[in-house]
Structure formats: C-alpha cells, structure tokens
C-alpha positions in Angstrom: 0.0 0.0 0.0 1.3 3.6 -0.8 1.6 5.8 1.6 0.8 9.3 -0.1 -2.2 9.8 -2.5 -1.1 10.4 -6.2 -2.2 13.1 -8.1 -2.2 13.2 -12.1 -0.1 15.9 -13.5 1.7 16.3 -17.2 5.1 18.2 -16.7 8.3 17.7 -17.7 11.2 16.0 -14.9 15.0 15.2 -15.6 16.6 12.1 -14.4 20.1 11.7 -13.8 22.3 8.9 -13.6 25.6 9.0 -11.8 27.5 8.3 -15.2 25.3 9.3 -17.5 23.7 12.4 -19.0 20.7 13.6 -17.8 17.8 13.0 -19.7 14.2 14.4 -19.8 10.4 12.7 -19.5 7.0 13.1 -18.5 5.8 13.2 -15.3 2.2 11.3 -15.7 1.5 11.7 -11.9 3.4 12.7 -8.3 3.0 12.2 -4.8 5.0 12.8 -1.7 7.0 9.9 -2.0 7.9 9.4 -5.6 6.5 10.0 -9.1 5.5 8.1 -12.1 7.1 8.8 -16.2 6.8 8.1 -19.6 8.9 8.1 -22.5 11.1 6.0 -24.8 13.2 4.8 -22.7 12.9 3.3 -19.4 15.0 2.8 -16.3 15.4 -0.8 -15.0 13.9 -1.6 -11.2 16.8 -0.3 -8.9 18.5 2.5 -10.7 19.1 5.2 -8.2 18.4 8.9 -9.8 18.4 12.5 -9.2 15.2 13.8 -10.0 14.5 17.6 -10.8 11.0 18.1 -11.3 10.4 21.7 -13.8 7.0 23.7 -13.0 5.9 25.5 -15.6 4.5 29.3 -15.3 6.9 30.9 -13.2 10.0 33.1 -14.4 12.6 31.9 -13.0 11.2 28.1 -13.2 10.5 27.1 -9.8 12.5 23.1 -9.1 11.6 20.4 -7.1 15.2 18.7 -6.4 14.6 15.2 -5.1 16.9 11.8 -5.2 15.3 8.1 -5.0 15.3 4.7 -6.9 13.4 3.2 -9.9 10.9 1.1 -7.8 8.6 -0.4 -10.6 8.9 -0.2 -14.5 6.1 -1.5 -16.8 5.0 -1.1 -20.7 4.0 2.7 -20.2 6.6 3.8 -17.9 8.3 3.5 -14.5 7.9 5.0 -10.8 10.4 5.8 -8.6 10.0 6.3 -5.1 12.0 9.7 -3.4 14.3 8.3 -0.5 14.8 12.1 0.2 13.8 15.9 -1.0 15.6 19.1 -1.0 14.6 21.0 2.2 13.9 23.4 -0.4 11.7 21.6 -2.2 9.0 20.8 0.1 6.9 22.8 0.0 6.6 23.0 -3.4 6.1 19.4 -3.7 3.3 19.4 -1.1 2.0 22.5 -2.9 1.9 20.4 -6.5 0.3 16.9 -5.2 -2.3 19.2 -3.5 -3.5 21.2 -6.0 -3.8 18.1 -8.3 -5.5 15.7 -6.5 -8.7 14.4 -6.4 -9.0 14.2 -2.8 -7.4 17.1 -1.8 -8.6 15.9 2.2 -7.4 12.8 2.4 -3.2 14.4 1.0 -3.9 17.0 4.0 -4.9 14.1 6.3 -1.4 12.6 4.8 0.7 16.0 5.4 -0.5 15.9 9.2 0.1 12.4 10.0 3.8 12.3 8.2 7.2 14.3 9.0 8.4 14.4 5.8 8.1 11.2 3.8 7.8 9.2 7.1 5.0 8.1 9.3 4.5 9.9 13.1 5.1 7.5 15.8 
C-alpha cells in the first residue's frame, strides 16, 4: 500500500544517472513519495536517480530537487520512489500533489500524520 495519495499531473522531470547524462520525460502523476514517467526509454527496477522536477509558469522556473530509486517499470513507464527531498523543495512538492489531487482531504490528512516522507510515531 502507498503511503501518499497520487495526483495526475503532465510536466516535464529530468533524471540523472551517476555516469550518464541527464535525460528528460513526462511526469504522468506525483506524490510525496515518488513520481511516475513516460517516455522512450525506461530505467530498469533499482537504478538510483536524481530527479528535478520543472513547474511550468513561473520566471525563474521554480525546481523540485529530489533523489530516489526506480521502484517499478512497466510497458507505459516506470515510478520511482523519493528516499529524500531538497529542504527546499518541500513545499513545493506538497503545494503540487495538492492542487492536483482528487482528494485534496485525504493528502492534507497525509501532510498531518507524516514528517516528511515518514509516518508519526
């Protein structure tokens, strides 16, 4: 079970790879804890990343800086869940998966009963 509601979204994230150059694909949806893509290529199960998430609209382009690890991969795309995100980021992030969702009560319900991408004791 996930722990963070996901909330459909269509914006543009690069991945990088130690080793390799960063490459660019579409975030189809986002939570708290990790994001989904598509594109032509794919990233096998296990591949640790940097992930820079680009939102769209503001001047200078406001970045959600986050590093994690390809968790699933199928024919459409592949998920990776965040094992951290920029202090900086936060808010931004929680800001995104909010004002996408569907059940915009039940991510607040998730804000208040998480410290960062972790349950409260």
């Amino acid at each position: 079970m996930r722990g963070f509601q996901r909330s459909a979204t269509e914006m543009t994230a690069e991945i990088r790879v130690e080793g390799t150059e960063a490459l660019r694909w579409m975030v189809c949806d986002v939570s708290f804890s990790g994001i989904y893509l598509r594109g032509e290529k794919q990233l096998p199960v296990g591949t640790i990343c940097q992930v820079t998430i680009f939102l769209d609209g503001q001047d200078p382009p406001i970045l959600i800086e986050a590093s994690g690890r390809v968790v699933r991969e199928d024919d459409d795309g592949f998920g990776i869940q965040f094992d951290s995100v920029d202090v900086d980021s936060v808010d931004h992030l929680r800001n995104l998966v909010l004002a996408n969702s569907q059940k915009p009560g039940e991510v607040i319900e998730e804000f208040e009963t998480h410290i960062g991408l972790y349950e409260k004791d």
